[in-house]
ZAFI-166041 format. One record per residue (C-alpha): chain; z, x, y. Coordinates in steps of 0.001 Angstrom, whole numbers, plus 524288, in hexadecimal, padded with zeros to 5 digits. Layout:
A Z X Y
...
//
This chain:
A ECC05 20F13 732C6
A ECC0A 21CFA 734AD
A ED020 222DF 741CE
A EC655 22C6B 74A87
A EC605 23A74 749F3
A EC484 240E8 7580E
A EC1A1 24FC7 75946
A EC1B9 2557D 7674A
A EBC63 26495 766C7
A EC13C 26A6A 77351
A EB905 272D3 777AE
A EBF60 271E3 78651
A ECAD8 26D5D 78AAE
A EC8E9 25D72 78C1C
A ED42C 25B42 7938D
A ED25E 253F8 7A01F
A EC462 25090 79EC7
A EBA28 245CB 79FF1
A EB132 2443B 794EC
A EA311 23D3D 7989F
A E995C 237D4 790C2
A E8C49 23ECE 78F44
A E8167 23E7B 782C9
A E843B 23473 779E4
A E7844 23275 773A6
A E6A7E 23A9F 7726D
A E61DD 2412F 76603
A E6B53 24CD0 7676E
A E78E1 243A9 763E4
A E70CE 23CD7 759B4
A E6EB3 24808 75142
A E7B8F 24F9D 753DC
A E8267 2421A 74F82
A E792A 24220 74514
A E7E73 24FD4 742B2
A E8C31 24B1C 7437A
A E89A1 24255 73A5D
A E82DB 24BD5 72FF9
A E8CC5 255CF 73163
A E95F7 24BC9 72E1D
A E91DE 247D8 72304
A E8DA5 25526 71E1B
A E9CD0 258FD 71EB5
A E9E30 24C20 71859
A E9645 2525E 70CE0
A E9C45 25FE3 70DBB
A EA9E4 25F49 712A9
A EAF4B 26BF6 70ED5
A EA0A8 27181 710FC
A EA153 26BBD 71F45
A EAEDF 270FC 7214F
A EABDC 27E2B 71EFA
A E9DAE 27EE9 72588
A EA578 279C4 7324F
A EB0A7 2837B 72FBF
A EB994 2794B 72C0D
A EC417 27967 72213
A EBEC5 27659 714AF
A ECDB5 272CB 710B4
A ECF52 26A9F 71BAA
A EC304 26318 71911
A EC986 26018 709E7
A ED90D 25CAF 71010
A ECF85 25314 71896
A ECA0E 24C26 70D03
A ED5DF 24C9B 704B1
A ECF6B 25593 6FAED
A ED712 2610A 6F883
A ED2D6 262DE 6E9DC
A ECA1A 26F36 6EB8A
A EBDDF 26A3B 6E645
A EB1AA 266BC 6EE12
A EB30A 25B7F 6F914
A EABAE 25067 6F57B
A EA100 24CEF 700E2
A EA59A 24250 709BF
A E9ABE 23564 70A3C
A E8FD4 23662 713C8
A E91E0 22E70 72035
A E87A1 225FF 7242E
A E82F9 22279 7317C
A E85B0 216FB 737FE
A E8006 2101C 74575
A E8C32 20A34 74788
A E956D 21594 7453C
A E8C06 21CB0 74EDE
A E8E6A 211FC 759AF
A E9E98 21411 7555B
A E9BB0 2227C 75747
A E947D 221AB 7656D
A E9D67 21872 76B08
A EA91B 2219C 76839
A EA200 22CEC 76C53
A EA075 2260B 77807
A EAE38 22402 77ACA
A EB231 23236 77844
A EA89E 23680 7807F
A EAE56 22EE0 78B27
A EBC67 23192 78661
A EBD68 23D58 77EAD
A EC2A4 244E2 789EE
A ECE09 23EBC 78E26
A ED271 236E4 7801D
A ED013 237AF 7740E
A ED2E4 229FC 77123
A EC8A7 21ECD 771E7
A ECC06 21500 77D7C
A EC606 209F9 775AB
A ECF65 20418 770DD
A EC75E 1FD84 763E0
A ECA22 20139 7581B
A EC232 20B3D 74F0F
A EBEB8 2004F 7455F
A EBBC9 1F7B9 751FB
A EB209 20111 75749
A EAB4A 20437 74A80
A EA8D2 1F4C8 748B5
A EA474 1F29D 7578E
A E993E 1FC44 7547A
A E94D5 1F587 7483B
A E9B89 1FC05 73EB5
A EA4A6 1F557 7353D
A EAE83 1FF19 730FA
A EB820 20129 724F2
A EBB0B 20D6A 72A83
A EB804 21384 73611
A EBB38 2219D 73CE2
A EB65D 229DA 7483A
A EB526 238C8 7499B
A EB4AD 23D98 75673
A EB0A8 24C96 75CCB
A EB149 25009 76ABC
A EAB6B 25E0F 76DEE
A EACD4 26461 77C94
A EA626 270B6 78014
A EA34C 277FD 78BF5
A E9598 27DBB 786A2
A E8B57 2753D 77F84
A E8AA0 27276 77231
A E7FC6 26EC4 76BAF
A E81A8 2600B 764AF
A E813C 26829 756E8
A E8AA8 2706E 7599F
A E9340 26699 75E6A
A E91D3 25D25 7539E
A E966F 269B3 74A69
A EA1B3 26C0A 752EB
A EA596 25C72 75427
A EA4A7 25AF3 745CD
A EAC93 266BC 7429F
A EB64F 2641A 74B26
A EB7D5 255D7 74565
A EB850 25992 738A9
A EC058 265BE 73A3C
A ECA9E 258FD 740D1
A EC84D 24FA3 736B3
A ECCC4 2597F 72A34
A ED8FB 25EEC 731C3
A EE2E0 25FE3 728AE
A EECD1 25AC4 73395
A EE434 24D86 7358C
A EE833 2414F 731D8
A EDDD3 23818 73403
A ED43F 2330F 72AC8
A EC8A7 23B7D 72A5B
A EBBEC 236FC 732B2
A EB04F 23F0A 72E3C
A EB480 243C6 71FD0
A EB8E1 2343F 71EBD
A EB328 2325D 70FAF
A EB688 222CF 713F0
A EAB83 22352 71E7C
A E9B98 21F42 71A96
A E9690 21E3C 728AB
A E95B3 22734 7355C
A E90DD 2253F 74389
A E91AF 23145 74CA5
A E906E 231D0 75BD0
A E8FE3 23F12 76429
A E8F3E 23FD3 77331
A E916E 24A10 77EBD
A E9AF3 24953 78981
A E9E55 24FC5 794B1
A EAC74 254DB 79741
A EB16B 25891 7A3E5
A EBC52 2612A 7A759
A EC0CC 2613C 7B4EC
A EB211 268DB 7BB57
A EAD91 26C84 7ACE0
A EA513 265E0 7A3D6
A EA475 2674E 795E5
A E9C75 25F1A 78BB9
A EA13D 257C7 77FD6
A E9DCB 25223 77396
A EA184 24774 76C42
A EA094 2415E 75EB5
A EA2A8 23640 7573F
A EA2FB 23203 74900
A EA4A2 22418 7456C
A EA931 2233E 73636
A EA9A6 2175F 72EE3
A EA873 2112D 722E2
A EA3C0 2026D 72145
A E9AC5 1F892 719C6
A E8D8A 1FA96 71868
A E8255 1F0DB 71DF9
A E8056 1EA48 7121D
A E8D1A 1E77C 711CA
A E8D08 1E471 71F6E
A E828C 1DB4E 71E01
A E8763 1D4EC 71254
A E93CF 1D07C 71B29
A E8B4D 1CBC9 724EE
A E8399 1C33C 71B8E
A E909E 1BE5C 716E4
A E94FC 1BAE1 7236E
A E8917 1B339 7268C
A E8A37 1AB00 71B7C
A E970A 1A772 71EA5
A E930D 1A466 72CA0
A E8662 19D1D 72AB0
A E8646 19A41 71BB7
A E7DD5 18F08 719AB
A E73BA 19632 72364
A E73F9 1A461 71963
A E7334 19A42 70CC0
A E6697 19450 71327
A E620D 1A215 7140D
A E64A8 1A49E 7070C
A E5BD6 1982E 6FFF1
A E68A9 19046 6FE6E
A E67EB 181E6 70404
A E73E9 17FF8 70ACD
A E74C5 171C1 70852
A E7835 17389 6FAB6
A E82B5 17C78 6FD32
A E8968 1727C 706EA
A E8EA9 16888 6FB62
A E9A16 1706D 6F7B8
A EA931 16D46 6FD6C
A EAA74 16CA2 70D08
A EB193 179B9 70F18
A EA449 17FB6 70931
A E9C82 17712 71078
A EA281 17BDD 71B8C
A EA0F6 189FE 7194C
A E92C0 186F9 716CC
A E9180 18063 721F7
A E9B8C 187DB 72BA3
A E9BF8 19695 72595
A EA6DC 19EE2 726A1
A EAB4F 1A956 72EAB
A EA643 1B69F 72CD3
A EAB8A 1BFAD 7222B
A EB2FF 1CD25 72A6D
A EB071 1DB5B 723CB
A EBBFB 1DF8D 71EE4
A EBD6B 1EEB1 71CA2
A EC702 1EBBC 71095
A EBEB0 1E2F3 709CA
A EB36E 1EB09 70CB5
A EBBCE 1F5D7 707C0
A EBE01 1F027 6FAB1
A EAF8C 1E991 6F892
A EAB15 1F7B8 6FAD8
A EB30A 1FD50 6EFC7
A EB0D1 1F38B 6E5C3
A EA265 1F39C 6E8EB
A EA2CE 2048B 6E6EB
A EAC60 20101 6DAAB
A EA08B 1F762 6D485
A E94EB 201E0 6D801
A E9C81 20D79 6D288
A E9FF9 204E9 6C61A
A E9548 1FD23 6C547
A E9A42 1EEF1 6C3E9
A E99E3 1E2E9 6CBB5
A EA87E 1DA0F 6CD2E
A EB2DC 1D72A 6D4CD
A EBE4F 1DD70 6CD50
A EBB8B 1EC88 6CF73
A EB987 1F6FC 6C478
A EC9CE 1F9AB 6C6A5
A ECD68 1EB6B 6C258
A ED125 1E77B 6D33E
A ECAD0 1DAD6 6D549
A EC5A6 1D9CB 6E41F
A ED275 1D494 6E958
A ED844 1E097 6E498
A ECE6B 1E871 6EC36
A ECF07 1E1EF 6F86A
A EDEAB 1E33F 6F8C9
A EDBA4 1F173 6F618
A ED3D2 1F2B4 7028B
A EDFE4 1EB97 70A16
A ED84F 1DC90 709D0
A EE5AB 1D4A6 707FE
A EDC6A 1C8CF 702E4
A EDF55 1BBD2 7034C
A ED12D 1B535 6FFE0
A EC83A 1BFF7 6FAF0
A EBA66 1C0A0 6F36A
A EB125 1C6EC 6EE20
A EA277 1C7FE 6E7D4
A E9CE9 1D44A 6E368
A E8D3F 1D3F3 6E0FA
A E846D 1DCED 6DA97
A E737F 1DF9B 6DF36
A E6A10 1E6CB 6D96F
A E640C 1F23C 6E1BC
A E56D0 1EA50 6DCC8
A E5BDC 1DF54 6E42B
A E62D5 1E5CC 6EE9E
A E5AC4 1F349 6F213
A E65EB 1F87C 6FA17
A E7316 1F520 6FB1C
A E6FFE 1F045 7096C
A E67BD 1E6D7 7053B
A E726E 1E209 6FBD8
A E7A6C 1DA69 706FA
A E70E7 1CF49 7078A
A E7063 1CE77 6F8BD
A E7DF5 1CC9E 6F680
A E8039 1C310 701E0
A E74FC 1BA53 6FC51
A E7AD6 1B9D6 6EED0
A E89D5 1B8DF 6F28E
A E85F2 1AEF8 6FAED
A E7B52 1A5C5 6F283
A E85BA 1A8AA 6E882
A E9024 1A26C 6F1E8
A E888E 19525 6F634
A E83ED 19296 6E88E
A E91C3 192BF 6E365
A E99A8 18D58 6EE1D
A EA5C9 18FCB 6E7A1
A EAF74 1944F 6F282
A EB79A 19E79 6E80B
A EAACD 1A50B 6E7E9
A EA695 1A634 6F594
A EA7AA 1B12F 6FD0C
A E9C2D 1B0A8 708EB
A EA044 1A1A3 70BA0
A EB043 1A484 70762
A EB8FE 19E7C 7128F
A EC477 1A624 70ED1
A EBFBB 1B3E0 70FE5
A EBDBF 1B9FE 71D86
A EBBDE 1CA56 71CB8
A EB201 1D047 7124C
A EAF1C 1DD41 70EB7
A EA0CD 1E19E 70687
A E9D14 1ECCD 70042
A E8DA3 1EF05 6FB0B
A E8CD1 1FB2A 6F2E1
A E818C 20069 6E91F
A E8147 206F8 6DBE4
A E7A15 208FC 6CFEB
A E809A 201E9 6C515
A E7A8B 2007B 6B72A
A E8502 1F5CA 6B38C
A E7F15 1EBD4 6BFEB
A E7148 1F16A 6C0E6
A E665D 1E68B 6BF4D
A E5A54 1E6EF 6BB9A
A E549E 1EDA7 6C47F
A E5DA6 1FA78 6C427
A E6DC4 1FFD7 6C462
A E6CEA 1FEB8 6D469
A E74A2 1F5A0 6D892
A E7DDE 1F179 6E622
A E8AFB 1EAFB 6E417
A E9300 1E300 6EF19
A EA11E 1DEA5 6F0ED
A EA50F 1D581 6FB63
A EB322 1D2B0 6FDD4
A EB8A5 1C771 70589
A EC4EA 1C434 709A9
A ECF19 1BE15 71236
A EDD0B 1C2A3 71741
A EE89B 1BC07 71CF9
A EE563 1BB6A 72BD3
A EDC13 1B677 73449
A ED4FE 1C2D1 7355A
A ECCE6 1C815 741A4
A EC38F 1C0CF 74778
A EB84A 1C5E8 749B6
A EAB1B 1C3E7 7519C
A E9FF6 1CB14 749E5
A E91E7 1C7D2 747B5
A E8532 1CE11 740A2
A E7928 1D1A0 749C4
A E6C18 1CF8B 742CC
A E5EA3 1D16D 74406
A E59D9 1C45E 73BA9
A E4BF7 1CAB2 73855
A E4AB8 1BFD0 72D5E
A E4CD0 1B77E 737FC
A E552D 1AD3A 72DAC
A E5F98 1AAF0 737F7
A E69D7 1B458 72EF0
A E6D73 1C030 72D72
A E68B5 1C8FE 72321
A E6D0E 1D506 71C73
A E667A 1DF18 722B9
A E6391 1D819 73142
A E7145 1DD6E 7374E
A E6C3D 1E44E 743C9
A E7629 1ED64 74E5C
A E794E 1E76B 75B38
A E830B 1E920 76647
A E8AB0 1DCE4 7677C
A E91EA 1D7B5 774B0
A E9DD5 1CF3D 77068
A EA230 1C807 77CE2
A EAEEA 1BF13 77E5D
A EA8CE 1B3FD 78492
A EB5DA 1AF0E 789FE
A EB5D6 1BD2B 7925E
A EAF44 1C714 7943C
A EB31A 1D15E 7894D
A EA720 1D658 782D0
A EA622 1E104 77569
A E9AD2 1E5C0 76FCC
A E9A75 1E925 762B8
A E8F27 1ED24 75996
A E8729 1E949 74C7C
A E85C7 1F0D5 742E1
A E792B 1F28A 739C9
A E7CE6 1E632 733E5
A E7E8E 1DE87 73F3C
A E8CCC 1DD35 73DBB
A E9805 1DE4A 749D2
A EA527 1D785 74B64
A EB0EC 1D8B6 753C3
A EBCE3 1D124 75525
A EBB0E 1C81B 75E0A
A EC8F4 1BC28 7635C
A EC4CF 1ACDE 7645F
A EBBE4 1AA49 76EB7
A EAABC 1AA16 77275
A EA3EF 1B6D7 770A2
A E9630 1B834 775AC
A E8F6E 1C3FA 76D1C
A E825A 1CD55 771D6
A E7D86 1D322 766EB
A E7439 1DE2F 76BB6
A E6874 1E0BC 76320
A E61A7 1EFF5 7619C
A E55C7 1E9A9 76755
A E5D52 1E3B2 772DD
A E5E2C 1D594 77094
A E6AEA 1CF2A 77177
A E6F17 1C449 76944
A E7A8F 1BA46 76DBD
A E8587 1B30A 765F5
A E9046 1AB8B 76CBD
A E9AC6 1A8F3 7640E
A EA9A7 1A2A5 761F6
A EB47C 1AA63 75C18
A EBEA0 1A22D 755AF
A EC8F5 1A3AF 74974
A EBCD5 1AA38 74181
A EB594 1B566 74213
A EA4D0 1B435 7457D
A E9ADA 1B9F8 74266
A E8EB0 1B952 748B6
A E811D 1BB5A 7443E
A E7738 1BFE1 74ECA
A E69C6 1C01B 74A4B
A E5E8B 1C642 75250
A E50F5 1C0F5 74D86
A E44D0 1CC4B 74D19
A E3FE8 1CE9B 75BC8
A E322F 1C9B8 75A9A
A E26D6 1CC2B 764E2
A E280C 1C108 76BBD
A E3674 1BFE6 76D2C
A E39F3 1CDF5 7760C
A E4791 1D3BD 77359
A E536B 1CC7F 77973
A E4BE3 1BE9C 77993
A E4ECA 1B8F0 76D18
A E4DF1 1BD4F 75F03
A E5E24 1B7B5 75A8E
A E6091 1AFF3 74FA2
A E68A2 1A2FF 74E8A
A E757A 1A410 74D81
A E7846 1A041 73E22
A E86F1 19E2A 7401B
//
């Protein structure tokens, strides 16, 4: 994980003072962190162009990115927006607000990668960028957002620096920015202050997301998702007891793993640039090979890699309930335990990558476009983290399961039942949260957007849980925060 970038522009002295909280929030912080945001990413697309249109040192800009060469710079990927990088971003803002004048340093005490996941996001990298600008006359938000982002960039490509870079990060696909005003006092004067945040990160997509979640309902609740699926579940249960028993019993839930999402990512790019579908990549490495390259020390590991039409899939979203149905049909009509992966006992972290492509060697009939997936499992020596996550839904099918697409946000409350300690954490768009969590009874709140609250009680153990909250459409009849939550399916 990369490490935060912090900027003060002293404008008066701050020593000695008290720095309060003021605007947060308003149509004027929404579109100068909308602003942030562009100008970001237009000095994404133009580094040396930015450098010198902020009076910046083109030269500096190239030592930054390691290219020294003399040609042109190539443009740096657009950052998308992100919800959850945005609650990252206010959160922090919130606590420099409230700090930035006596410490720089955050006084919580989680970690970046912890605070990134508590607001929905699930990171393979994650970094911070940080501006703090006092002044004793106003400044309009404009103007300040110029001076903030110079400032931070004219840090970030200082040829003394030695931290990883935050906003020219190549390595970084999404962005959440927060700006708020303060007020800083200095013994009987009063100055005003502003403040900045950038989340970075880089993570999975929701179809990839989503796939995992499928996953790990089927190995939860897998004779419930076959019924779903048109298989009857009675003629899967005359194979050998230990499949019986999964059948019957599930499994624990597969963890993301940033290494095995890592590698699944690469050989899925590897297979859309090359156009070909296997497990042994275009170099010869078979996917063992690749997932000791990403630092997985294996020792169970599979794989599948699938192939859909764009026909058949429109958009590579809509891919991740595709692929689960045929990975998993494919699964219970086989039963053969050296081909499972979904119902594998053995495996316990999993990493997927969705990616799409036009490729004339696996078009179909209806066209080149198609969307490729790898999914890596795996196991390592250890017992591993436990961990108490879940997957808040809105079940508008109503089939008792959750379904590609249904993930909804919510603020969950994640209470130790044998005290009194109590976390909240957050869903992302695809319903996903986790935290580690010791032995013991949790009781969980999920809060909805439209203010219903849904339940779970549930035991920690030796295994990780995951839960799967489903909220049922409000209808007329039933008025929000009466009803509307599906069975539990575990």
């Amino acid at each position: 994980m990369k490490r935060l970038v912090m900027t003060i522009i002293v404008i008066v002295a701050l020593v000695g003072g008290a720095c309060l909280p003021a605007h947060t929030e308003g149509d004027s912080f929404a579109d100068a962190q909308s602003m942030m945001t562009n100008t970001i990413n237009w000095a994404r697309a133009n580094p040396e162009t930015a450098a010198v249109a902020l009076g910046l040192d083109p030269a500096a800009v190239r030592h930054a990115l390691g290219d020294e060469a003399g040609g042109p710079i190539e443009p740096l990927n657009i950052l998308a927006t992100c919800p959850e990088l945005d609650r990252v971003a206010a959160e922090r803002r919130d606590a420099v607000l409230k700090e930035c004048c006596e410490s720089r340093a955050s006084t919580d005490e989680r970690s970046m990668e912890r605070r990134f996941s508590d607001a929905g996001y699930v990171a393979v990298r994650a970094g911070e960028s940080i501006g703090v600008v006092a002044f004793v006359n106003f400044i309009e938000l404009a103007e300040a957002v110029k001076i903030l982002f110079t400032e931070m960039l004219r840090k970030e490509i200082d040829p003394e620096r030695t931290e990883p870079l935050a906003l020219f990060n190549e390595q970084y696909r999404h962005i959440g920015v927060a700006l708020g005003s303060g007020t800083l006092t200095l013994g009987r004067q009063s100055y005003n202050v502003y403040v900045v945040v950038c989340a970075l990160g880089d993570g999975p997509a929701e179809p990839e997301m989503e796939l995992l979640n499928l996953v790990n309902q089927a190995r939860q609740s897998p004779s419930a998702v076959a019924t779903s699926l048109g298989i009857v579940t009675e003629d899967l249960l005359t194979v050998g007891p230990e499949l019986n028993d999964i059948l019957c019993n599930g499994l624990p839930p597969l963890a993301f793993d940033e290494r095995l999402f890592t590698a699944a990512r690469g050989h899925t790019a590897d297979m859309v640039e090359r156009c070909y579908l296997a497990h042994d990549s275009w170099d010869g490495r078979t996917f063992g090979d690749r997932l000791w390259d990403a630092g997985y020390v294996a020792t169970d590991a599979c794989e599948a890699v699938e192939k859909a039409c764009r026909c058949s899939c429109a958009e590579p979203g809509s891919g991740a309930g595709l692929f689960f149905r045929r990975l998993f049909i494919r699964e219970v009509n086989t039963l053969t335990p050296q081909d499972m992966i979904i119902l594998n006992p053995d495996v316990r972290d999993a990493g997927i990558s969705i990616g799409a492509g036009t490729c004339p060697e696996l078009g179909c009939i209806c066209g080149d476009d198609v969307v490729l997936m790898t999914l890596d499992a795996g196991a390592e020596e250890g017992a591993g983290e436990t961990v108490l996550g879940g997957v808040v839904y809105g079940d508008e099918n109503e089939n008792g399961l959750y379904d590609a697409g249904e993930g909804v946000e919510a603020a969950v409350a994640v209470r130790n039942m044998a005290g009194t300690d109590e976390v909240t954490v957050y869903a992302g768009r695809t319903g996903y949260f986790s935290l580690p969590c010791g032995p013991g009874m949790y009781r969980l709140s999920a809060l909805l957007e439209d203010g219903r609250v849904l339940t779970r009680d549930v035991a920690i153990e030796a295994d990780s849980v995951l839960l799967f909250i489903g909220a049922l459409p409000v209808r007329d009849d039933d008025p929000v925060g009466t009803g509307g939550t599906t069975p539990e399916n575990a």
